[in-house]
Short mmCIF file of the C-alpha atoms (twelve columns), coordinates in Angstrom:
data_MODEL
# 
_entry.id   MODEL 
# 
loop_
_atom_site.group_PDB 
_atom_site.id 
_atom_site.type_symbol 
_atom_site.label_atom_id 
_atom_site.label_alt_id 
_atom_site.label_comp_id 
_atom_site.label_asym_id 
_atom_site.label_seq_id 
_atom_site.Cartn_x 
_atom_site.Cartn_y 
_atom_site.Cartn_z 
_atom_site.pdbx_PDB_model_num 
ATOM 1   C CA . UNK A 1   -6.849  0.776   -9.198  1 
ATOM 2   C CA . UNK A 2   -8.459  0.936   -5.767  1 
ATOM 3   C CA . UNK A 3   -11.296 3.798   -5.412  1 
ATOM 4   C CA . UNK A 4   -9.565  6.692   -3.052  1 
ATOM 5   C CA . UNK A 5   -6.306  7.865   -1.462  1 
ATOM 6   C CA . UNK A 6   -4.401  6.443   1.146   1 
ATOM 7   C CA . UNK A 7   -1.756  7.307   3.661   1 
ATOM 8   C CA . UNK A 8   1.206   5.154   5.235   1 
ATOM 9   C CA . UNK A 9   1.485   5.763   8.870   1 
ATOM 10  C CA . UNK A 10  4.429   4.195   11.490  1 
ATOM 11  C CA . UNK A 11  2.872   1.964   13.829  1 
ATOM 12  C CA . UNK A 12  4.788   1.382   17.122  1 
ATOM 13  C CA . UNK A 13  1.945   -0.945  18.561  1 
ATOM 14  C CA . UNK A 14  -0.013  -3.355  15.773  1 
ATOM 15  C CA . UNK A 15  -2.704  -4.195  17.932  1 
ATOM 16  C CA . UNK A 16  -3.592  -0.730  18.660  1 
ATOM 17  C CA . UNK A 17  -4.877  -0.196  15.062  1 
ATOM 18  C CA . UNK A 18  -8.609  -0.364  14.702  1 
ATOM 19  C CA . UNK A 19  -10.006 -2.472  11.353  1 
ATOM 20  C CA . UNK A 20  -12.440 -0.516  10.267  1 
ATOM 21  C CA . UNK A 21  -13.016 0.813   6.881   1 
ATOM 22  C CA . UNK A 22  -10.269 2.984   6.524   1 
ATOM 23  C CA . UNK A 23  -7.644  0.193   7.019   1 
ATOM 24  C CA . UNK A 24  -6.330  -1.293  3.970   1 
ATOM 25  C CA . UNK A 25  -3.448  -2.985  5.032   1 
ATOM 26  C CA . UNK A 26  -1.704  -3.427  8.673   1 
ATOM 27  C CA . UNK A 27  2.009   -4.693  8.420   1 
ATOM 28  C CA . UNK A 28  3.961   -5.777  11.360  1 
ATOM 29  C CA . UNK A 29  7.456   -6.155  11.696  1 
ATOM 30  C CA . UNK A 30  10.289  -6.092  13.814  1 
ATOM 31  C CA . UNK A 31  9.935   -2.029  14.164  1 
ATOM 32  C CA . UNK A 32  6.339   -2.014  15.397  1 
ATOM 33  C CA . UNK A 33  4.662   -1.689  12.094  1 
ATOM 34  C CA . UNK A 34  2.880   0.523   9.230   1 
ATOM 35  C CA . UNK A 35  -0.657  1.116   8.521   1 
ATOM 36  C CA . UNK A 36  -2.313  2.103   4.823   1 
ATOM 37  C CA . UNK A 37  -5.114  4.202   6.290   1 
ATOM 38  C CA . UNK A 38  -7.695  5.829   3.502   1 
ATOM 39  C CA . UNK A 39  -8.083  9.612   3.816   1 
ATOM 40  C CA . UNK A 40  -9.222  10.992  0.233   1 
ATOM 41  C CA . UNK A 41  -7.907  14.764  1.964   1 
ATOM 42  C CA . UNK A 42  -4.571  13.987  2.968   1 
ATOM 43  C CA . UNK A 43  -1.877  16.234  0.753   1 
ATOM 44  C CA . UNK A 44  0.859   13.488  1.491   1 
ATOM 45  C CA . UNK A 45  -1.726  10.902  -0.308  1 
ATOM 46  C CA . UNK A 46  -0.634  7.445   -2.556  1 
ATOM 47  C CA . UNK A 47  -2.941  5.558   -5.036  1 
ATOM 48  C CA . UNK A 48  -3.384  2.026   -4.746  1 
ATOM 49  C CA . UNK A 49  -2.913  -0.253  -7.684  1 
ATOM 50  C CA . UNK A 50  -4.334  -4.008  -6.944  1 
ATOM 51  C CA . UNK A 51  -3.141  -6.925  -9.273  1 
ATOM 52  C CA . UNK A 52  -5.184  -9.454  -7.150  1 
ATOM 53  C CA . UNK A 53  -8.549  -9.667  -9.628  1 
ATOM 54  C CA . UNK A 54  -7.267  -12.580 -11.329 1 
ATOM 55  C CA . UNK A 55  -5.537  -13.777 -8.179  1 
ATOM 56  C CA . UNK A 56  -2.466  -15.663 -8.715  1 
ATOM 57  C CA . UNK A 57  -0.836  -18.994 -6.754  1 
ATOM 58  C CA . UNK A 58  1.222   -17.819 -3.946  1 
ATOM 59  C CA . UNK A 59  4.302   -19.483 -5.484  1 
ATOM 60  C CA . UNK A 60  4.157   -18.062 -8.453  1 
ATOM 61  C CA . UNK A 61  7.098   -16.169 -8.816  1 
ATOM 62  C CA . UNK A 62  8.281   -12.562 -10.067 1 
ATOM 63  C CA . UNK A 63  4.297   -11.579 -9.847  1 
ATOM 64  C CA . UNK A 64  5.111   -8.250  -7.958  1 
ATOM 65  C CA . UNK A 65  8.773   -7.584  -9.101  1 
ATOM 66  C CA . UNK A 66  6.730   -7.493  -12.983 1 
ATOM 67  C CA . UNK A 67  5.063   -4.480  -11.508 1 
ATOM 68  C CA . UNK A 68  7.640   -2.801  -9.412  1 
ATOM 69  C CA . UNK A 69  10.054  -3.062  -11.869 1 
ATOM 70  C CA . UNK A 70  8.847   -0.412  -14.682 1 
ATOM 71  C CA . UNK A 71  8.078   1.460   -11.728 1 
ATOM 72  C CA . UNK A 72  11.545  1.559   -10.412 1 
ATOM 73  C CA . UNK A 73  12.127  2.197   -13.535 1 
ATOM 74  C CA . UNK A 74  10.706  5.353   -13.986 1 
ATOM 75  C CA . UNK A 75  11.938  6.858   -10.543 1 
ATOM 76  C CA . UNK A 76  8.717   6.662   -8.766  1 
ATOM 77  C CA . UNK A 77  8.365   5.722   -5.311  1 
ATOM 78  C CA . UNK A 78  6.572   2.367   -4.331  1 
ATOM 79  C CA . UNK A 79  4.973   1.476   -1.044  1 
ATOM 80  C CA . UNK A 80  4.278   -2.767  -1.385  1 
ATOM 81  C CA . UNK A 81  2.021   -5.155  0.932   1 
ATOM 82  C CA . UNK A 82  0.786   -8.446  -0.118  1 
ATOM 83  C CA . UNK A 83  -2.610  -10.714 0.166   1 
ATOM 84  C CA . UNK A 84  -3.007  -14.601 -0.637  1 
ATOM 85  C CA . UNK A 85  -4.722  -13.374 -3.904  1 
ATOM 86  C CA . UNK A 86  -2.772  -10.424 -4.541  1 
ATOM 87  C CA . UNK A 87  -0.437  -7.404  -4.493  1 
ATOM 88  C CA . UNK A 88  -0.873  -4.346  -2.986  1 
ATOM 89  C CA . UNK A 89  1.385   -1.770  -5.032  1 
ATOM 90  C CA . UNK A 90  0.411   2.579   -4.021  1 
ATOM 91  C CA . UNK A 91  2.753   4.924   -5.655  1 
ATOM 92  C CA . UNK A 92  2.098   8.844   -4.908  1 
ATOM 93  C CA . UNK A 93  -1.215  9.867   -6.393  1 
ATOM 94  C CA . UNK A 94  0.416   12.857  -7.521  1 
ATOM 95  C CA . UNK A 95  2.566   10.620  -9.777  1 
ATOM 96  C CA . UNK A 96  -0.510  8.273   -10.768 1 
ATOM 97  C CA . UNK A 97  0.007   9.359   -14.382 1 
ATOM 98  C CA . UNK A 98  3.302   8.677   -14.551 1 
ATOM 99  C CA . UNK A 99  2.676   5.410   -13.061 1 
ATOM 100 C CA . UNK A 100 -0.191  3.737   -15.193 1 
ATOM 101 C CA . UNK A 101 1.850   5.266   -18.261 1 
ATOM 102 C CA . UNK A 102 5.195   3.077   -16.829 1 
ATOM 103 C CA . UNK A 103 3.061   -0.118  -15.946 1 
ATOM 104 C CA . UNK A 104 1.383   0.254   -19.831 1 
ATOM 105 C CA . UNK A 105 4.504   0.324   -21.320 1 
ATOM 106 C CA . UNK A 106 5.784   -2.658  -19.927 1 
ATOM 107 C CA . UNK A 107 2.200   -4.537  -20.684 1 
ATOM 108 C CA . UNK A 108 0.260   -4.048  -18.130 1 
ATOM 109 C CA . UNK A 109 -3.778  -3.312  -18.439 1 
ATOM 110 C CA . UNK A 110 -4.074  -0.813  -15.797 1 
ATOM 111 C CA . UNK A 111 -7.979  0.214   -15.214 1 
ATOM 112 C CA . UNK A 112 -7.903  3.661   -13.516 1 
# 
């Protein structure tokens, strides 16, 4: 679990977005792009669950489909970006609970 809550916003123009300490993750994609801004206030906010402390080889495969998958699971929305070490995974922090409960049941060791 990452300290704090985050928003997703649309990006239309990447380079536009500041990296400061609110930035967690900048995607870019044919669309423009997405931001996952911190802002502990926002009413619209998602937690941010981080599988990259024992940081796994990039080829290893079905590392972030183990995650999503008891998620999907359990009918909770997932919002997904990707590091060389790890997985970014935020589900909506008014659904944490529900989350860490999925993720335990399938194995996981979720540290909230």
């Amino acid at each position: 679990m990452l300290e704090g809550r985050f928003v997703l916003r649309r990006v239309s123009d990447v380079s536009a977005v500041a990296a400061d300490s609110d930035l967690l993750a900048l995607v870019r994609g044919p669309d423009g792009g997405a931001a996952m801004l911190r802002d502990d206030t926002a009413e619209d906010a998602w937690a941010a669950l981080w599988n990259g402390d024992d940081a796994h080889d990039p080829e290893a495969t079905g590392m972030l489909s183990a995650v999503v998958a008891p998620l999907a699971a359990g009918d909770l929305p997932v919002w997904t970006a990707a590091s060389y070490d790890g997985d970014l995974v935020l589900v909506p922090a008014d659904r944490l609970d529900e989350a860490v409960a999925a993720l335990r049941r399938a194995g996981h060791r979720v540290t909230v």
